[in-house]
N, C-alpha and C positions, 0 to 999 in steps of 0.2 A: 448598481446591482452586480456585485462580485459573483461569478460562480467559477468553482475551482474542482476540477478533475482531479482525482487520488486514483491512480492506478496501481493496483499489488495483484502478487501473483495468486493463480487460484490455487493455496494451499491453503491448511488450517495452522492453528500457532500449537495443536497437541497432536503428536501422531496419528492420532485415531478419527481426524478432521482431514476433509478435502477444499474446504471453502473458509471464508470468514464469516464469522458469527453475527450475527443480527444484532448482541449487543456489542461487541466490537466496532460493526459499523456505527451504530450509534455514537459510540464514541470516538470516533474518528469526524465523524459530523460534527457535533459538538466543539468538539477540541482544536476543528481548523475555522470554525465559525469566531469561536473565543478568540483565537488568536487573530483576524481578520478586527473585530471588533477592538480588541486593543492596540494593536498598532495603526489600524488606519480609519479607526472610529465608524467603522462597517453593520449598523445594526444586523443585528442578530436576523430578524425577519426581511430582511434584503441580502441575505446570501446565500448562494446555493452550491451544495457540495452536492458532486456527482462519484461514485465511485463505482470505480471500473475492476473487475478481476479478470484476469488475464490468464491463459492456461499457461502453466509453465514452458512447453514444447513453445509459445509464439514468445519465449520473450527470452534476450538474448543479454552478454554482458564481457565484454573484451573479448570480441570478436568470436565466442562462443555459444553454444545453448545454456543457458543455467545451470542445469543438469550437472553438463560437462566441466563449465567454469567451477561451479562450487565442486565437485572430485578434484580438480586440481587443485586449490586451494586446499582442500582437506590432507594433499599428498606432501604440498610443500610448505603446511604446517606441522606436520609430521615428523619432517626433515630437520 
């Protein structure tokens, strides 16, 4: 019985979104269930995906806030 945690941050994929969408998640269920099923012959009704959203403030990324790390990257694509 595989179950597998998906953590992403709590934003939406259109600006006018703060979360992920209900059919998103669905689709994210589906699509890591399928892929468990194909590679390691994981029935579909024996796997469970948990997915976690996470506030942007708790989640960090080369030794930075998010936040912050993506402005930088914005500055020294720029560049």
């Amino acid at each position: 019985m595989p179950i597998v945690t998906v953590q992403v941050t709590r934003e939406g994929s259109a600006p006018s979104r703060n979360s992920v969408t209900a059919e998103e998640k669905a689709a994210i269920i589906k699509g890591v269930s399928e892929v468990l099923l194909n590679v390691l012959n994981k029935p579909l009704e024996s796997t469970y995906v948990v997915i976690e959203e996470v506030d942007l403030d708790n989640w960090g990324w080369g030794g930075l806030p998010t936040v912050q790390y993506r402005q930088q990257r914005a500055k020294a694509a720029q560049s």
